[in-house]
Backbone as JSON, one array per atom type, in Angstrom:
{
  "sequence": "XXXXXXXXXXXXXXXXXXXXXXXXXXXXXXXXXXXXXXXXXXXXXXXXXXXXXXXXXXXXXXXXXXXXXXXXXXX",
  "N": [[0.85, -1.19, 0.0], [0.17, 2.22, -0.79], [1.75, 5.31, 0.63], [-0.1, 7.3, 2.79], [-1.55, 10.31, 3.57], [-3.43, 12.82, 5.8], [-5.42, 15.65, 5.14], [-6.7, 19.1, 5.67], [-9.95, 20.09, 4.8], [-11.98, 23.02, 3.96], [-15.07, 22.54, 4.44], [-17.11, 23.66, 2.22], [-15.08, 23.33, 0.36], [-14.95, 20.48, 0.44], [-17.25, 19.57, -0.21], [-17.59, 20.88, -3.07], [-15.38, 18.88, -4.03], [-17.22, 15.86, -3.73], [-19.33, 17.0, -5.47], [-18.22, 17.25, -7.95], [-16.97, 14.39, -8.35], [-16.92, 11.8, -11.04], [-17.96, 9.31, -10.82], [-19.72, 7.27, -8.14], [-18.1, 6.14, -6.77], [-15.47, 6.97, -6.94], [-12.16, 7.54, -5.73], [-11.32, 10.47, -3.26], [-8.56, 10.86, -3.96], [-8.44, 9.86, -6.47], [-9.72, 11.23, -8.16], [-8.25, 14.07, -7.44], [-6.0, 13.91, -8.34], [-6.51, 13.42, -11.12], [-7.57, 15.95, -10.88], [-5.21, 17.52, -10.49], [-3.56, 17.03, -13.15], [-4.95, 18.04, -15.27], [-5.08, 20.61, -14.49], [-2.28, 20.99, -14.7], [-2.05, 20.62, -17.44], [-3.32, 22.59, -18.35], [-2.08, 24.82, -17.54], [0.59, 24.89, -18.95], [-0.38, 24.73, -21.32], [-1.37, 27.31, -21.17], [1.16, 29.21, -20.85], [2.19, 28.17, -23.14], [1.08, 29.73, -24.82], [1.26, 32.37, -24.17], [4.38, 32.31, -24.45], [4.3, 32.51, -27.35], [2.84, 34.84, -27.49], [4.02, 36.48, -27.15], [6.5, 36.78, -28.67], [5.02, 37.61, -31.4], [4.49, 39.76, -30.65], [6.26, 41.97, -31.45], [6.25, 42.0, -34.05], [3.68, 42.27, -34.57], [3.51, 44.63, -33.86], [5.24, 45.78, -35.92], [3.27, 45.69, -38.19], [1.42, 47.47, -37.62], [2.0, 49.75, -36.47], [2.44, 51.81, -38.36], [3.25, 54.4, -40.99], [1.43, 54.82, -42.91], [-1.34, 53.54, -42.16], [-2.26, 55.22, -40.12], [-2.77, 57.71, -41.3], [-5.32, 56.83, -42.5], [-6.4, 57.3, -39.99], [-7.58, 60.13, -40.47], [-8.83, 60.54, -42.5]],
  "CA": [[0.0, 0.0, 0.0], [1.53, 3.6, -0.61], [1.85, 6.36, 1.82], [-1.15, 8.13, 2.99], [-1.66, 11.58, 4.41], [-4.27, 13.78, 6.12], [-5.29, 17.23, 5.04], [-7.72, 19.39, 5.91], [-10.35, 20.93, 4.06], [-13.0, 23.47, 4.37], [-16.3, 21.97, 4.47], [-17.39, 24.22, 0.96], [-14.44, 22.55, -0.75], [-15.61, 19.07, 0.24], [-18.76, 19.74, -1.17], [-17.31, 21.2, -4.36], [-15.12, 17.6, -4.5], [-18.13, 15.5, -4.16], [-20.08, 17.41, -6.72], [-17.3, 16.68, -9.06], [-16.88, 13.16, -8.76], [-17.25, 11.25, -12.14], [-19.11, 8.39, -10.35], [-19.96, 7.42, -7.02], [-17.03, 5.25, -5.83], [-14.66, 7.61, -7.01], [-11.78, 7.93, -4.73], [-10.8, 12.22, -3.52], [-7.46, 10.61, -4.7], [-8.52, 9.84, -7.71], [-10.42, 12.84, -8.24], [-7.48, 15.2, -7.32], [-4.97, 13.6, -9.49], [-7.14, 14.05, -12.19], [-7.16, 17.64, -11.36], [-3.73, 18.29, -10.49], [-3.5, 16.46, -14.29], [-5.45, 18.68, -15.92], [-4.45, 22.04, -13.89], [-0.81, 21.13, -15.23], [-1.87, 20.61, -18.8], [-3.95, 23.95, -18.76], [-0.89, 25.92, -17.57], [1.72, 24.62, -19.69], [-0.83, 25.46, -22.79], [-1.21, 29.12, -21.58], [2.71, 29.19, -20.79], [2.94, 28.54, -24.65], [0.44, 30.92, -25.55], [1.87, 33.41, -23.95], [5.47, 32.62, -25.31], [3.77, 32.72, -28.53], [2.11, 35.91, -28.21], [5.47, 37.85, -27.14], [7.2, 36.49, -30.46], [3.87, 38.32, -32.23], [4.06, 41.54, -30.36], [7.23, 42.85, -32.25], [5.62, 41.92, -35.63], [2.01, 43.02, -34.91], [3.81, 46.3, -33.56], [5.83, 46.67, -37.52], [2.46, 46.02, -39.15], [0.02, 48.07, -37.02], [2.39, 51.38, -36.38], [3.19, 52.9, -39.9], [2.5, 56.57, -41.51], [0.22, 54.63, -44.03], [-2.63, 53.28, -41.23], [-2.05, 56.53, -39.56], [-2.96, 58.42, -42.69], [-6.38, 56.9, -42.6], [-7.2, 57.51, -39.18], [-8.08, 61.05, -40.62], [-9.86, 60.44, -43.44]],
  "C": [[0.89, 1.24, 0.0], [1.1, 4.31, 0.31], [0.73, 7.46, 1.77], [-1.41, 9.73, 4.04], [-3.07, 12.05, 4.83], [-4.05, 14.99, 5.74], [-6.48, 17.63, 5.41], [-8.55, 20.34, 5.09], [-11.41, 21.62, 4.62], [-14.21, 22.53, 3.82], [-16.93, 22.18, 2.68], [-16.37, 23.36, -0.4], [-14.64, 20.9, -0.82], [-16.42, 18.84, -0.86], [-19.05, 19.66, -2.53], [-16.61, 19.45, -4.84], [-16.29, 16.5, -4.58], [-19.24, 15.85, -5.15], [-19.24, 16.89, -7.63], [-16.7, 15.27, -9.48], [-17.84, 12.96, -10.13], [-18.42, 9.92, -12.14], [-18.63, 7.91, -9.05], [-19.09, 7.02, -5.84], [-15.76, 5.91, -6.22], [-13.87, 8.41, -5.74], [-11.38, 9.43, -4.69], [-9.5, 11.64, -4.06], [-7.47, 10.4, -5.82], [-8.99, 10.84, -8.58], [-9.31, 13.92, -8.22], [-6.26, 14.95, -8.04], [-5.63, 14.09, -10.76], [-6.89, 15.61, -12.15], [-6.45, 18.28, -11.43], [-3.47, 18.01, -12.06], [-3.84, 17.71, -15.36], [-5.51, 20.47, -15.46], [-2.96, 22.41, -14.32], [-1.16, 21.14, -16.83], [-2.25, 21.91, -18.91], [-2.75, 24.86, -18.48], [0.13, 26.14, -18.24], [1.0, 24.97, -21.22], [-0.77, 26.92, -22.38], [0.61, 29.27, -21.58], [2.97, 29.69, -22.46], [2.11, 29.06, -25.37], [1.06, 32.22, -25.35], [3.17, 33.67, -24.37], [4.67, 33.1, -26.63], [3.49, 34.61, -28.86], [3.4, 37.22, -27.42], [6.26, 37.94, -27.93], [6.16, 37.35, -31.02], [4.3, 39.15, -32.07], [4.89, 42.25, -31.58], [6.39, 43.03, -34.23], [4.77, 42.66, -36.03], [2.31, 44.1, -34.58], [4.02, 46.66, -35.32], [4.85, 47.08, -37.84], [1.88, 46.84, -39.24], [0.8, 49.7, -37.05], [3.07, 51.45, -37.51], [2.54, 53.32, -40.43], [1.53, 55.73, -42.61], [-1.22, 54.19, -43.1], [-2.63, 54.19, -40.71], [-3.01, 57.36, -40.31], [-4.97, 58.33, -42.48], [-7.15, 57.09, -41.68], [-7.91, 58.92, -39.43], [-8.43, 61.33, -41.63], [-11.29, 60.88, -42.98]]
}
């Protein structure tokens, strides 16, 4: 058997873990792996959105600031 801990939770976050079980015999261990699972994939996609969109900036700066789009703001 592996190594087991106690933690404590507020009552509200219980609540929220039993709502979220997938089905009824679902262990909180199984349940919170899952979410640590899927709390690491979601961060590591924004991570590389956000690299992404600091490579852009310089670019979408060339395109967006020059005397020709300028020009037509006073049309």
């Amino acid at each position: 058997m592996t190594e087991a801990t106690t933690i404590q939770l507020d009552k509200k976050v219980l609540k929220k873990l039993k709502d979220a079980k997938e089905y009824p015999r679902q262990t909180y261990n199984e349940l919170l792996d899952k979410v640590v699972s899927v709390f690491v994939a979601v961060k590591k996609k924004n991570s590389y959105d956000e690299f992404l969109h600091k490579i852009q900036q310089a670019k979408m700066k060339e395109l967006w600031d020059n005397k020709e789009d300028e020009a037509w703001d006073n049309v």
